[in-house]
C-alpha positions in Angstrom: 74.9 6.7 178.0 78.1 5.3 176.7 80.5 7.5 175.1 82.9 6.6 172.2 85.7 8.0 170.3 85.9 8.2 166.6 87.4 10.4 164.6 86.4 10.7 161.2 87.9 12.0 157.7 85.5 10.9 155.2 84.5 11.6 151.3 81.0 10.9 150.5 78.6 10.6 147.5 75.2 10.6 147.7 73.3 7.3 147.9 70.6 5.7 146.1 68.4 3.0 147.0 69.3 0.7 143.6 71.5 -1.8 143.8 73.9 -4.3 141.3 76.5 -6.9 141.3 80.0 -6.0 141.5 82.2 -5.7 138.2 83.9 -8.4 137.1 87.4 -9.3 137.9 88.6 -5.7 138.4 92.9 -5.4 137.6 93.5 -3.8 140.5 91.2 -2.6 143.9 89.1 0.7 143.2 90.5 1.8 146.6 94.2 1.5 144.7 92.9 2.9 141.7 91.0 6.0 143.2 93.9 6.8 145.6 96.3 6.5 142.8 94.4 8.8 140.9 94.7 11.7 143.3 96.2 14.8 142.8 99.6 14.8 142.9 101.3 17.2 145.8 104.7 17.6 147.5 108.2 17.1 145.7 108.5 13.8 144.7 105.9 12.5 141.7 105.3 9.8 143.8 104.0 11.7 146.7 100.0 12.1 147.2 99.5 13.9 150.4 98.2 11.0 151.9 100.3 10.7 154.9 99.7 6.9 154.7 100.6 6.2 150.9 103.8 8.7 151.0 104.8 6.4 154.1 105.2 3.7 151.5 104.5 3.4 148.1 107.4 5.9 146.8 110.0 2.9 147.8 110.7 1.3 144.4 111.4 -1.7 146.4 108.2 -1.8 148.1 108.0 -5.3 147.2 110.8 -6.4 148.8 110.0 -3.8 152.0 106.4 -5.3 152.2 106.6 -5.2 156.1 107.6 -0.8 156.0 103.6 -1.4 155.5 103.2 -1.9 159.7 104.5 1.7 160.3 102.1 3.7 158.7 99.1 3.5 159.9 97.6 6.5 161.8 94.9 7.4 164.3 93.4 4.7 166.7 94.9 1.7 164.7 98.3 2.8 164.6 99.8 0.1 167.0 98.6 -2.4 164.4 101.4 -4.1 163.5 99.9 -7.8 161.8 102.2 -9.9 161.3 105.5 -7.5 160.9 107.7 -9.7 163.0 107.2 -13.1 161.5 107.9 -14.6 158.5 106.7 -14.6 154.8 103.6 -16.8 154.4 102.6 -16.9 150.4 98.9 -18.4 149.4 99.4 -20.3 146.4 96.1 -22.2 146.2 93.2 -20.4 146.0 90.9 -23.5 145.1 90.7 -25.3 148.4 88.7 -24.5 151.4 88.7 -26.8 154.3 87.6 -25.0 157.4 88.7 -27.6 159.8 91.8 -28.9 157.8 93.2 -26.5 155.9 96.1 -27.2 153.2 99.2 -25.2 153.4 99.3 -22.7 150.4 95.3 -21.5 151.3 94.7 -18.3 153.0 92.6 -20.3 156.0 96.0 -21.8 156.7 97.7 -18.9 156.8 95.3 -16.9 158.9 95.1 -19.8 161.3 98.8 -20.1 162.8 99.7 -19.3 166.1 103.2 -17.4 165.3 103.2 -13.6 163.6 102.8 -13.8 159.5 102.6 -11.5 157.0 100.0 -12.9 154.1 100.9 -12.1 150.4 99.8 -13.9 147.0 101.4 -15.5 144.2 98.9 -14.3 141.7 95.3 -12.7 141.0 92.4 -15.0 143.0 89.5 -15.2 143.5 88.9 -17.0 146.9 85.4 -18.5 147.4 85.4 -19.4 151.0 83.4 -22.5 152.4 82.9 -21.2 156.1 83.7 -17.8 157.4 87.6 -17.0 157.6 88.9 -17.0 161.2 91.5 -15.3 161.9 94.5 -15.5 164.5 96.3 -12.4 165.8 99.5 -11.2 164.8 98.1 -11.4 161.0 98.7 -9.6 158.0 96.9 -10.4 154.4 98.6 -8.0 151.9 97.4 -8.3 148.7 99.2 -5.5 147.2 100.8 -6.3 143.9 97.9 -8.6 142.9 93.8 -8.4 142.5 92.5 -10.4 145.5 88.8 -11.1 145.5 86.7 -12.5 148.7 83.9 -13.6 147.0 80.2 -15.0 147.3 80.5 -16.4 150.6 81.5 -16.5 154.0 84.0 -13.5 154.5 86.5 -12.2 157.4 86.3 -12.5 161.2 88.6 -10.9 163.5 87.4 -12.6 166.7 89.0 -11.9 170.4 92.2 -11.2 168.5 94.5 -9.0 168.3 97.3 -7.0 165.2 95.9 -7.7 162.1 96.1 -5.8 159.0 93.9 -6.0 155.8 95.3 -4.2 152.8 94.3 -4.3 149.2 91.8 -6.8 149.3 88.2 -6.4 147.3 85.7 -8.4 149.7 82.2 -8.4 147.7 79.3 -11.0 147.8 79.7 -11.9 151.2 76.8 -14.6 152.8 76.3 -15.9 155.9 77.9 -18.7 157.1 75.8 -21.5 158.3 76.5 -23.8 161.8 79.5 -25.6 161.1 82.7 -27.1 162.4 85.2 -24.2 161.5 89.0 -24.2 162.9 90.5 -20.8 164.2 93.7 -21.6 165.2 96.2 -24.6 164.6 95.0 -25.5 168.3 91.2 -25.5 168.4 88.4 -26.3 166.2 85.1 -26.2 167.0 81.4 -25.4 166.3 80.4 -21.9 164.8 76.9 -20.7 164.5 75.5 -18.9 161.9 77.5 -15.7 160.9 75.8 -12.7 159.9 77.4 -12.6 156.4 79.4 -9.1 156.6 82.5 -8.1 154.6 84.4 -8.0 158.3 83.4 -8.6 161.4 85.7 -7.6 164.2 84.3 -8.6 167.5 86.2 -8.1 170.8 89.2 -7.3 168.8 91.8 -4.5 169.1 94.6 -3.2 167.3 92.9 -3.7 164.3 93.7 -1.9 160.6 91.9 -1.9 157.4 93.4 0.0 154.6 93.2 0.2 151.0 90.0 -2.1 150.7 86.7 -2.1 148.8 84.1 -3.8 149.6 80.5 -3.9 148.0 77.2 -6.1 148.4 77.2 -8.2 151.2 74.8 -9.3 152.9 74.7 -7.5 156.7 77.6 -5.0 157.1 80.8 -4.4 155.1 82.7 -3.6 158.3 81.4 -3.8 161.5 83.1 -3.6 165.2 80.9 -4.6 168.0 81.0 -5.9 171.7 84.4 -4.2 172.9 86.5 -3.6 170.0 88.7 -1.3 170.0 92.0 0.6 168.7 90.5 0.5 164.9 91.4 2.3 161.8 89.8 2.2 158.7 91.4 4.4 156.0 91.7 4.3 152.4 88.7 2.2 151.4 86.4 2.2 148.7 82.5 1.1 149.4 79.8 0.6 147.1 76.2 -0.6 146.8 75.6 -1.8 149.7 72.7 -0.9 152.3 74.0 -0.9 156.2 77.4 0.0 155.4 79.6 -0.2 158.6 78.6 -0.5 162.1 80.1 0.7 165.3 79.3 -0.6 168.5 76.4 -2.9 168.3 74.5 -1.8 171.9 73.9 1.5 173.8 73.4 -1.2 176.4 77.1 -2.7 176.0 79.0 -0.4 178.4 82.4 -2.6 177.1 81.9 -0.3 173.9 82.2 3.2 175.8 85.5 2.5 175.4 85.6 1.8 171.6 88.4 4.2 169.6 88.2 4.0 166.1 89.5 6.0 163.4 87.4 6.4 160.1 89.9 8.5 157.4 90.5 8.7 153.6 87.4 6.7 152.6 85.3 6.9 149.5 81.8 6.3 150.3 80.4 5.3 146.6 77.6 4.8 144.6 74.7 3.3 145.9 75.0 3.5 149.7 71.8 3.8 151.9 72.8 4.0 155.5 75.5 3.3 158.7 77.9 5.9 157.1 78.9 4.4 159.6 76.5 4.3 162.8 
């Protein structure tokens, strides 16, 4: 029998079988907004006793030290550092998705380069993707500062890749994609299957982090590492009605997955969860 590590620091509610939309265009994530809302502890005002907010969010020039982001992660994912030694990438356009020929200023061409970037937005969006979103190592998408939405369609995939971050992001909605020509790097293109419509799917990837992100209603799982993932943390995320929630390791018959390390802390399981808490 395989065996994993995992550690786990988890809040839960209890679930219910009834389910709804998400709200509408929220100001800011409910992962910032319940975090935010903690109690307040230590000296500073700032300070929450969450090791990886105090890490950051009591620079007043946060904005300007976006990258200070890559050194705090803990547990498992803590060698994720995205795209902390590249350059600025800023999505302006929000409107067009081309999954083969993506125009500069969209998040697909971002995600898609081959050199280290760190992903941040010009203003609120809502970003309705045609295909899933591939995405090349060395990535960050930061959408701190701004209310980013993934919605009602193809979401994230972190595929044989390597350092990426997701922070502040609310991914809700999320369908499968069909079989389609879909680019994942500025190199190669080429024919994708049907995807199984989760919130993020990281297969085969590693040094992976996912912080600060909620994620409701999609159609399989809202996170979900399978077939040899590994060095994962997921911290700092809010989840709501949804049924299979987050899945980890997708085979007792995958002996690539005894390996898997992943780090589950600071979560807020919410209203309207059924199961996979996570499995």
């Amino acid at each position: 029998m395989p065996t994993f590590s995992f550690f786990f620091l988890v809040l839960i509610s209890p679930a219910t079988i009834t389910f709804s939309r998400p709200p509408p265009l929220m100001k800011i994530s409910e992962a910032t907004r319940w975090n935010s809302a903690r109690r307040q502890l230590g000296k500073d005002a700032c300070r929450t006793g969450n090791p990886i907010d105090d890490c950051w969010r009591c620079d007043p020039d946060w904005e300007t030290n976006r990258k200070v982001l890559a050194d705090c992660a803990i547990g498992f994912g803590r060698n994720a550092v995205g795209g902390r030694d590249g350059s600025l990438y800023v999505v302006t356009n929000s409107d067009s998705d081309d999954p083969v020929n993506p125009v500069p200023g969209t998040l697909r061409y971002g995600v898609i380069q081959e050199e280290p970037l760190w992903i941040i937005f010009d203003q609120d969006m809502v970003i309705n993707l045609k295909e899933e979103l591939v995405v090349n190592s060395h990535k960050t998408i930061d959408g701190r500062g701004h209310n980013i939405q993934i919605a009602d369609g193809p979401c994230i995939t972190i595929r044989n890749v390597s350092n990426i971050i997701i922070h502040n992001i609310y991914i809700h909605g999320c369908v499968p994609g069909q079989s389609a020509m879909v680019r994942d790097s500025t190199k190669h293109y080429g024919p994708r299957s049907k995807s199984d419509g989760d919130g993020i799917s990281i297969f085969a990837g590693r040094d992976v982090w996912i912080d600060h992100c909620t994620l409701a209603n999609c159609h399989d799982g809202l996170i979900d590492a399978v077939v040899g993932s590994t060095s994962i943390t997921v911290s700092n995320n809010y989840m709501f009605n949804h049924d299979e929630v987050m899945l980890l390791g997708h085979s007792d018959d995958f002996l690539d997955d005894k390996n898997m390390q992943v780090t589950i802390a600071f979560n807020f399981f919410g209203e309207n969860l059924v199961q996979r808490m996570p499995r």
